[in-house]
C-alpha atoms as one frame of an Amber mdcrd trajectory, in Angstrom:
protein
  13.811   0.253 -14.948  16.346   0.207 -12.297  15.043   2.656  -9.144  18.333
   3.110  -8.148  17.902   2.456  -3.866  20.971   1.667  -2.976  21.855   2.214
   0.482  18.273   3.314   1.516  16.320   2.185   4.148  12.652   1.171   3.617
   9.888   0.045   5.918   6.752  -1.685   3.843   3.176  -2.364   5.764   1.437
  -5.349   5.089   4.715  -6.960   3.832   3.449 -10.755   4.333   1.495 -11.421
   1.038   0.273  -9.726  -2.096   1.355  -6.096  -3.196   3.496  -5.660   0.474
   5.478  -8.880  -0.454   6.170  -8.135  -3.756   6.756  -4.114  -3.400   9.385
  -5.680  -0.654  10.685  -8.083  -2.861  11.247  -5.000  -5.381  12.672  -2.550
  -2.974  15.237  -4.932  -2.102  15.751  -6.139  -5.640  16.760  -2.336  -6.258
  18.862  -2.052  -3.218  17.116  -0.981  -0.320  17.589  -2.301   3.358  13.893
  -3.494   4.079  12.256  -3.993   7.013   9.083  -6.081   6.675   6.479  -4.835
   9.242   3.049  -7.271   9.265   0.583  -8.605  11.927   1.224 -11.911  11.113
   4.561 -13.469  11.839   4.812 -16.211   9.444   4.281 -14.216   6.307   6.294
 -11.188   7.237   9.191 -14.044   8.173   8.663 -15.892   4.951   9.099 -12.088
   3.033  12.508 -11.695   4.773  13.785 -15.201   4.082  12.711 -14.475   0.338
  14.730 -11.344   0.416  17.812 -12.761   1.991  17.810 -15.583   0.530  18.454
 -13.186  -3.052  21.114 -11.231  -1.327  19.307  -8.413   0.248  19.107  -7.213
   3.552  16.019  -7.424   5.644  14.148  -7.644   9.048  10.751  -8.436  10.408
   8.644  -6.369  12.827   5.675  -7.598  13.976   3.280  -4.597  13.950  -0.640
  -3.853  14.285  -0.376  -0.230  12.691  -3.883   0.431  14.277  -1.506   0.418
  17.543   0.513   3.392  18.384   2.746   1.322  20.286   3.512  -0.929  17.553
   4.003   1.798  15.109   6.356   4.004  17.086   8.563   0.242  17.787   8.565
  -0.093  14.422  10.417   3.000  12.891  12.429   3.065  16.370  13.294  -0.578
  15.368  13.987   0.722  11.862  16.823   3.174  13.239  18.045   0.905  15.883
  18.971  -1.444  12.868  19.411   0.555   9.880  20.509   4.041  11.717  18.116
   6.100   9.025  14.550   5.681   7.365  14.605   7.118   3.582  11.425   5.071
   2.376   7.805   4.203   3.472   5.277   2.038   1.499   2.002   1.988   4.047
   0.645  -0.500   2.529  -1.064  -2.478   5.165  -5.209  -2.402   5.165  -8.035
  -4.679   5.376 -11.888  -4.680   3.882 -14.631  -4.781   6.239 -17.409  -7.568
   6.139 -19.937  -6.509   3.583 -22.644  -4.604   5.020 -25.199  -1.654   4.101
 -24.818   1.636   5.626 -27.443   1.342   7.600 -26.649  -2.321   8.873 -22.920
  -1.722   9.783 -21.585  -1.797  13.324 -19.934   1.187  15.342 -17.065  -1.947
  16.428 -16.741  -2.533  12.171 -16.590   1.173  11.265 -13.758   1.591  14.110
 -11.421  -1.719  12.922 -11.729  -0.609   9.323 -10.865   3.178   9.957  -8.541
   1.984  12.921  -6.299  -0.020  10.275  -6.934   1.445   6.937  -6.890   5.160
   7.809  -5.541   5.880  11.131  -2.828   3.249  10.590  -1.857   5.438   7.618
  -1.758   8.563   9.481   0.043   6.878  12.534   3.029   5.684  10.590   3.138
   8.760   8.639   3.410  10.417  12.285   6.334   8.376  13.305   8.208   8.523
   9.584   8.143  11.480   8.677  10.308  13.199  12.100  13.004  10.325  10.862
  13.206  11.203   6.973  13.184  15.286   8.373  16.714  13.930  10.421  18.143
  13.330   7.046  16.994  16.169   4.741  13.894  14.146   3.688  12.517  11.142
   2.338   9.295   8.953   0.163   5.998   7.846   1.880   3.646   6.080  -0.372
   0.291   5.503   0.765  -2.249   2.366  -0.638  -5.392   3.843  -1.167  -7.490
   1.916  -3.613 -10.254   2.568  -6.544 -12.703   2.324  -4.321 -12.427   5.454
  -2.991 -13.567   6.927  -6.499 -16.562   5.810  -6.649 -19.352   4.308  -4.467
 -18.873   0.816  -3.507 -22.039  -1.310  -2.351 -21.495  -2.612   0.909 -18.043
  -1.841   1.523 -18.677   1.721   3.238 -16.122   1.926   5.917 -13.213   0.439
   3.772 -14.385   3.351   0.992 -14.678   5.724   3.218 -10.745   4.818   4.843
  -9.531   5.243   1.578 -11.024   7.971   0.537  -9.316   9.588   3.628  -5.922
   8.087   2.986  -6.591  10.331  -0.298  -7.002  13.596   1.692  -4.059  12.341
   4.001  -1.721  12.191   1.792  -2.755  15.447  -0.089  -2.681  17.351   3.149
   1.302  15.625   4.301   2.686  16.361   1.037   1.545  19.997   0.627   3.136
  20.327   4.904   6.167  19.069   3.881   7.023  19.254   0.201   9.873  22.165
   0.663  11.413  19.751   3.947  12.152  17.404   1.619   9.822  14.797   2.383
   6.982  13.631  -0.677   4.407  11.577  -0.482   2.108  10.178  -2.968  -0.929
   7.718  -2.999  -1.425   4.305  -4.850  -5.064   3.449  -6.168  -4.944  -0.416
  -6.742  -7.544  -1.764  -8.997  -8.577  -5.036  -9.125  -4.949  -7.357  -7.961
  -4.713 -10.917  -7.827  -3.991 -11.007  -4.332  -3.670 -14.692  -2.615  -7.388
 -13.809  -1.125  -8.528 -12.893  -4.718  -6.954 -15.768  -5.992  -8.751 -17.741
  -4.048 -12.283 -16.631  -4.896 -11.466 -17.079  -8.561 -10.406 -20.884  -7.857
 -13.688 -20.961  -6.521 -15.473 -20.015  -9.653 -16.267 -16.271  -8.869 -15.734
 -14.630 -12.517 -14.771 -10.769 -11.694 -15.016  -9.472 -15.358 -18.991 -10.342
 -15.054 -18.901  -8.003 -12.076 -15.669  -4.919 -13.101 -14.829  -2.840 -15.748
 -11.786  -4.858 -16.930 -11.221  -3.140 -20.130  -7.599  -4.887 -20.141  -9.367
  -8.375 -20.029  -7.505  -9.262 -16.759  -6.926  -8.272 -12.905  -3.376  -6.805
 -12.216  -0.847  -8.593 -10.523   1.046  -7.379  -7.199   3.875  -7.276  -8.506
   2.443  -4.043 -10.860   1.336  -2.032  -8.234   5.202  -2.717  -6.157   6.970
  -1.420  -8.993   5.137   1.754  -9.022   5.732   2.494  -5.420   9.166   1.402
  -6.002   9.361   4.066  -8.644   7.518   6.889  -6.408   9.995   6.456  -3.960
  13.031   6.447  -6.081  15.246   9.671  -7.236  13.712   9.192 -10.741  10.147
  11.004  -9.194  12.031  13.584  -7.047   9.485  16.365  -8.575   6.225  13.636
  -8.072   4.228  14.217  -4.504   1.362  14.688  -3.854  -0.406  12.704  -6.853
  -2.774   9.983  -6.274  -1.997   7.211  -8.783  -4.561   3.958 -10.098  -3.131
   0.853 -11.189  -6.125  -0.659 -12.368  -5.985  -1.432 -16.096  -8.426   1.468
 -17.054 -10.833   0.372 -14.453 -11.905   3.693 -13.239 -11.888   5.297 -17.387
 -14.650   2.763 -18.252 -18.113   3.820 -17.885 -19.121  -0.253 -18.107 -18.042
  -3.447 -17.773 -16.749  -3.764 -21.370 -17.995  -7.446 -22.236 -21.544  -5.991
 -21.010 -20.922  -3.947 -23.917 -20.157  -6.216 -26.559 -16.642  -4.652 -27.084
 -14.436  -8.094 -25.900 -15.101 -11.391 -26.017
């Protein structure tokens, strides 16, 4: 399904691996001018070569989004190079080392919420006056499942996303007659490089998820949606909060537990 981007400017978070690489990929793919914003250099270069190398047009920006600094460069870099900002995929995040409540640090509670909530909020803050400059304009946020439902360990990162939820409610309500809409992606269990990783190393995720689809999604299915969110084709969706997770969050149990698959 083509989105139909032509001529649009996009920035994507987190653009140097899993669902910020491919939602790049995609963006460009449907015509956007993409500017690849990640912490780490070599991945966030590697993203641009992958898009020029197909044709498309693209830039890197280094960028911490838990920095105002960085974040206000970026979309000023944006216009410098692109002259306009139609698009926004903040995609960027990170989880925090698993902890209980109770055994967490103040210095872990303020990286998560530093990256995965107020880095939401600050590049929403620096978007959004660019998109109002041209009669409007797509943010997609990356929340995650998590933030449904409690998640041992993992209270900061849950809590951040849960947040981002709230966020994004709050932005699109402000600014849904300017123009501007913005929507939330819930991302189920990807195979991200990391998650790869730990199933190389033997860790079996459907003895530990609700998979009721038998497998973890791939990036490339959670791009495609924000591709879609930020397209003309969902110029009457904001303000929704969307899962990608195979039916993860409709199961009740972890379906082999129950003796429905294999």
């Amino acid at each position: 399904m083509a989105a139909d981007l032509e001529g649009r400017v996009a920035i994507v978070t987190g653009a140097g691996s899993g669902i910020g690489e491919a939602a790049a990929l995609i963006y460009a793919r449907e015509g956007a001018k993409v500017v690849v914003a990640d912490i780490h250099r070599p991945g966030g270069e590697s993203t641009v070569r992958k898009i020029t190398d197909a044709g498309g047009s693209a830039v890197f920006v280094e960028t911490d989004v838990s920095r105002e600094a960085d974040v206000e460069r970026l979309v000023a870099s944006t216009v410098e190079v692109y002259g306009r900002l139609d698009c926004a995929f903040n995609n960027a995040g990170v989880g925090n080392t698993p902890a209980l409540t109770a055994e967490l640090t103040l210095a872990e509670w303020q990286r998560i919420i530093g990256i995965d909530l107020f880095g939401v909020w600050l590049c929403m803050k620096y978007q959004i006056p660019q998109m109002l400059k041209h009669g409007g304009g797509s943010i997609v946020n990356t929340s995650s499942t998590a933030a449904h439902r409690g998640l041992p360990r993992q209270g900061p990162y849950v809590a951040a996303k849960a947040g981002v939820i709230g966020l994004t409610r709050t932005a699109a309500v402000e600014y849904a007659a300017a123009g501007v809409r913005v929507n939330a992606i819930c991302p189920g269990l990807i195979m991200t490089p990391h998650l790869r990783e730990r199933a190389d190393a033997g860790l079996d995720w459907a003895e530990l998820l609700p998979l009721p689809m038998g497998r973890a999604g791939e990036p490339e299915e959670v791009g495609e949606l924000a591709v879609w969110l930020s397209s003309p084709k969902a110029s009457y969706v904001t303000g929704q909060v969307i899962s990608v997770d195979g039916a993860m969050l409709a199961s009740v149990m972890n379906p082999k537990a129950a003796g429905l698959s294999a």
